[in-house]
N, C-alpha and C positions, 0 to 999 in steps of 0.2 A: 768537755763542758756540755751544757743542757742550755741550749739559747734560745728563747723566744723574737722573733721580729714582729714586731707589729704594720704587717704590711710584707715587702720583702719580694715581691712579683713585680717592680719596675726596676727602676734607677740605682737612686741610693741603695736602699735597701736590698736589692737583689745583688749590688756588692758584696753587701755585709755577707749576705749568705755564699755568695763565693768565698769571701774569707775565712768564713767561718769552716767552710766544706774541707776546705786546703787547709784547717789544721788538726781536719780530723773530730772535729763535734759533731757534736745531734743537734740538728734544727729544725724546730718549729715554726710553719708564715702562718700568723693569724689575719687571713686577709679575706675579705667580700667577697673573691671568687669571680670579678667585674672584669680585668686587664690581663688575662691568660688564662690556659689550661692548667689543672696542677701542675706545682713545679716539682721535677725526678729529685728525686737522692734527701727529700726533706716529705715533714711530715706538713700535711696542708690542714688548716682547720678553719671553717668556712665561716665568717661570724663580720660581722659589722660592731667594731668599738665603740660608736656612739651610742651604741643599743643595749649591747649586753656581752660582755666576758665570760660567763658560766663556763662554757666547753673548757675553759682553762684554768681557772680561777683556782680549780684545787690541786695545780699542780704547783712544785715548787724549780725554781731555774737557778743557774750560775749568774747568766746575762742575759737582761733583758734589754733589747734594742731599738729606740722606740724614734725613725724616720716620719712617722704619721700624722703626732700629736700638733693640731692648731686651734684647740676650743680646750677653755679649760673644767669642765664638765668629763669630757672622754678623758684627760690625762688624770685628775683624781680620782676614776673608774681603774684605768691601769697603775696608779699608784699603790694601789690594795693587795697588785699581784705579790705574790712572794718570791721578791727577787734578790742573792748575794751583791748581787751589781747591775745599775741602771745607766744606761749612756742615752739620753736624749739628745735630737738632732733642734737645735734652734735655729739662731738665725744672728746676722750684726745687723740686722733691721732692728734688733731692740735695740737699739743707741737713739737717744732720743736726738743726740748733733753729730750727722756724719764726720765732723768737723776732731770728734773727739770719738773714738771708738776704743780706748782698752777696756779692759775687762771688769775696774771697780766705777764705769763710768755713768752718769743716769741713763735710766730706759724709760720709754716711752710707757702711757698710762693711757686707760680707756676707762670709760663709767660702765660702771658692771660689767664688768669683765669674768665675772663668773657665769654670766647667763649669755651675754653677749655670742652673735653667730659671726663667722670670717666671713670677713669681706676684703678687697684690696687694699683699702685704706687701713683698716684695725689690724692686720697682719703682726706687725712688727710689737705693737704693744699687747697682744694676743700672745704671741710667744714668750714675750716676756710675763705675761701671769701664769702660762702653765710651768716654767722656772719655777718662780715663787714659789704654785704649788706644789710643784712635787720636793723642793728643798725644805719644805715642812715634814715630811715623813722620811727622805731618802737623805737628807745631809750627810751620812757619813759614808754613803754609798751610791753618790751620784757622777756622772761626767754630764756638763753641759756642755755639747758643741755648740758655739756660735758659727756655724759657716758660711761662708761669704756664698760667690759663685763657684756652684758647682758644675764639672762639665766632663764631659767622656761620652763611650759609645753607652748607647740606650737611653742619653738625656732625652725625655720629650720635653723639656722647657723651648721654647721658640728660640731664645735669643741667640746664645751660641751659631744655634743652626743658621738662624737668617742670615749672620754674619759670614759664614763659610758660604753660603748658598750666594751671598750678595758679591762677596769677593770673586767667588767663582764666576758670575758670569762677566765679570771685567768692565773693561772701561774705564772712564771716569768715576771712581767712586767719594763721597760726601766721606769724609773722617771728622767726625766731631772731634771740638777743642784742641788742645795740644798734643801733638806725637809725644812727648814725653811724660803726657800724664800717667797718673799709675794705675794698673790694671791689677789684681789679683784673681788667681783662679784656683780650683783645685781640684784634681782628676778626683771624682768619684771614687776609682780603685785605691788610691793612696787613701783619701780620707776614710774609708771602710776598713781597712789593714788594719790603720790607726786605732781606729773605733774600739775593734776587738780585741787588740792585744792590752788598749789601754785595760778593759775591762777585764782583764783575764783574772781569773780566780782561784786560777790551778794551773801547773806547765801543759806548754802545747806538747802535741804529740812526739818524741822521742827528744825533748829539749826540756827545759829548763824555765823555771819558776819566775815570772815579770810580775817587776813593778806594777801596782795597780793605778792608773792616775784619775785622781778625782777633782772634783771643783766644776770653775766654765772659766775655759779656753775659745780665745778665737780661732779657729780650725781654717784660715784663710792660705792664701798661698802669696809666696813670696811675691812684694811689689816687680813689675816691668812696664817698660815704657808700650803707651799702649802702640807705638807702632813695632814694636818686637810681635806682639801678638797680631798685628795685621799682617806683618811681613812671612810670620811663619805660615797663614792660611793663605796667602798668594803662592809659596814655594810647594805648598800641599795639592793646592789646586793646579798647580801649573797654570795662570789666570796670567791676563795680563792686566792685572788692575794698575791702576794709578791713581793715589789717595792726594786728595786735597783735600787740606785741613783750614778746616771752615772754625772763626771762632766763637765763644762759647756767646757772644751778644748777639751774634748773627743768629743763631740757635735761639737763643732764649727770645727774641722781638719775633720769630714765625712762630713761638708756645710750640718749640721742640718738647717733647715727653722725654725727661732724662729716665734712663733704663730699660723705657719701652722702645719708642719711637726710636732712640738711639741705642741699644743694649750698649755698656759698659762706661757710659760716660753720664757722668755725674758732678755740674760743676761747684768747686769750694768742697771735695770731700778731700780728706789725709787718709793715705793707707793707715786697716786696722793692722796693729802689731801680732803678732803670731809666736814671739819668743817661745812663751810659754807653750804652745803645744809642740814649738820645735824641740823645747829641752825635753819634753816627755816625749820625742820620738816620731812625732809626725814631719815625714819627709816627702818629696815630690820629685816624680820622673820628666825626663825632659817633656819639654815645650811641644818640640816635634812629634813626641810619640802619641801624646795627650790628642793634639792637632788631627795628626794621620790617622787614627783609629777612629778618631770621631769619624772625619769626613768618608770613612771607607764605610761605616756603620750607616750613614744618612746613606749613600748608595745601593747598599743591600737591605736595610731591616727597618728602616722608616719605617715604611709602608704597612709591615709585616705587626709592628704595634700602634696601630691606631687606637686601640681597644683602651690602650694605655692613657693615652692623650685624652679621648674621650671622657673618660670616666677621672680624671683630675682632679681632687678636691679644689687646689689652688691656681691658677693660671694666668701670665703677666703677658698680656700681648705685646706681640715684638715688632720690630721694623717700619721702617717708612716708607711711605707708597711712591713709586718710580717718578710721580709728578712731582711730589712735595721736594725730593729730592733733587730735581732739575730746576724748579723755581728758587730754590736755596742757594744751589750753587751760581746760579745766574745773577743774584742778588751778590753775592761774594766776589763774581768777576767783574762787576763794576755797571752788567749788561742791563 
C-alpha cells in the first residue's frame, strides 16, 4: 500500500509507521520537520498542514492516517486528498457525558467551530467537528478512532509518566478515589496494528486480503481496576509504594484537577465500551508489557525527545505537587 501519515515523527503516529513498515508498504510522514531528524526507511515531506498540502495534494494513496487533526480548517484541507481509505485519530472527549460514552451517543458542540483555534477546553468538541467534517466527503471510506488513553514507549503526554515516575520513588502514595474504579488504557503499538489493517485496501505482504472496518469505534482498552494498574507500575518499578486511597470528596473539597492534577481518575465516568472495535480486531498485550516498556523508555529516551514535547500542538499538564499531596493526605488521616 501507499500510506500517507499526517505527522508520524512521535507517538501515535510513528506507530502507525512501524506497522505500516512490518507489512511491507511505502510511507510517506508529512510532518513540520519540528520533533526529529528525518525518519530512515520512509519518504519525509516537510510542510505544515494548517498552511498548505501542495507537495502532496497530487498524489493519490491507499491509506491515509491522520493522528494530527484538532482544527477543523486543516482536516477539510486534508479531506481533498485523494485517499481509498481514511482512518482519523479522535478522541471519547467528544461525549458530551462521561457518564454515557458509546458510540451513537451526543458530542459536545462549540460556536464556530469551523474557525475556532484549540484550546484545552474546546478540545473534545473540536474533534467532534473535524468527524462531521470529514464524514461529509469520506462516509463511505472512513474509520473514526475515538481513543481513550493512550500509552507505551515514546508517549510524551506527562500523565502516564508522572504516575510511574511518582510510583517509583515510593512511600506513601495519594490514590485517588476507589481501587476499583476503572481504568482503560491502550498501548499505542496495538492501537496502530489496528489502525492499519483496519484500513487495509489490498492483502499485506505475502497474506491475504482483510476486512476493511469503517465507521467510529471507541478504540479504548479493556476496563481494570485502577489498582491493577498501580500494582503493575510498583512491581515494574520495584518501588516500595504504599497507596492510600483518598476519596473522591476529599479530592474534589481541595479543587483536585480530575485528569490533570490526578491522571486517570475521573469521578461519575462509566467505562466507554469498545465491542465494536474488539469484534473488528483490535486486541491488547499484556498490562506488564505495555508497563515495562514504558518505564524502560522514560529511562533511556525521555530526554533524547524533548524536541517532541516541545513543539506539541496539545498538551494536558499532569501531577500534583509533593505539598498539595501531603496536605491531602493529612486531611484524610484525620491529622
Amino acid at each position: 500500500m501507499e500510506v500517507l501519515i499526517l505527522g508520524g515523527t512521535r507517538f501515535l503516529g510513528r506507530a502507525v509507521k512501524d506497522a505500516c513498515l512490518a507489512r511491507g508498504d511505502r510511507v510517506t510522514l508529512f510532518h513540520r520537520g519540528l520533533s526529529s531528524e528525518p525518519v530512515k526507511d520512509v519518504e519525509n515531506v516537510i510542510g505544515d498542514r494548517d498552511v498548505d498540502l501542495s507537495a502532496i495534494a497530487h498524489r493519490k494513496w491507499d491509506l491515509v492516517v491522520d493522528p494530527s487533526g484538532y482544527e477543523v480548517s486543516a482536516v477539510r484541507r486534508s479531506a481533498r486528498l485523494d485517499a481509498a481509505r481514511y482512518v482519523f485519530v479522535s478522541s471519547i472527549s467528544v461525549y458530551a457525558d462521561p457518564a454515557n460514552m458509546a458510540e451513537g451517543a451526543p458530542v459536545q458542540t462549540t460556536e464556530d467551530a469551523e474557525h475556532a483555534r484549540l484550546t484545552l477546553e474546546n478540545y473534545g468538541a473540536l474533534k467532534a467537528a473535524c468527524e462531521a467534517a470529514l464524514a461529509e466527503t469520506h462516509a463511505d471510506r472512513l474509520l473514526v478512532v475515538r481513543a481513550g488513553l493512550i500509552v507505551g514507549p515514546h508517549d510524551n503526554d506527562d500523565r502516564f509518566a508522572w504516575w510511574l515516575r511518582r510510583v517509583a520513588r515510593g512511600k506513601e502514595v495519594l490514590a485517588p478515589g476507589e481501587p476499583e474504579a476503572p481504568v482503560q488504557i491502550v498501548d499505542a503499538r496495538d492501537l496502530a496494528r489496528w489502525m492499519v489493517e483496519s484500513g487495509v485496501a489490498a492483502p499485506a505482504a505475502g497474506g491475504t486480503a482483510q476486512a476493511v472496518t469503517l465507521g467510529t469505534m471507541n478504540a479504548v482498552g479493556d476496563p481494570m481496576p485502577m489498582r491493577e494498574l498501580f500494582d503493575a507500575m510498583r512491581a515494574v518499578t520495584k518501588s516500595d509504594a504504599r497507596f492510600t486511597w483518598v476519596p473522591d470528596e476529599i479530592l474534589v473539597r481541595h479543587q483536585v484537577a480530575p485528569y490533570s492534577e490526578m491522571p486517570f481518575w475521573l469521578p461519575g465516568a462509566r467505562p466507554a465500551p469498545n465491542a465494536r472495535a474488539k469484534a473488528g480486531g483490535l486486541a491488547f498485550r499484556p498490562l506488564a508489557e505495555t508497563v515495562g516498556d514504558t518505564w524502560a523508555w522514560l529511562q533511556s529516551g525521555w530526554e533524547n525527545e524533548s524536541a517532541a514535547r516541545e513543539n506539541k500542538r496539545f498538551r494536558v499538564p499532569a501531577g500534583i505537587s509533593e505539598e498539595r499531596e501531603r496536605r491531602i493526605l493529612e486531611e484524610h488521616h484525620g491529622k
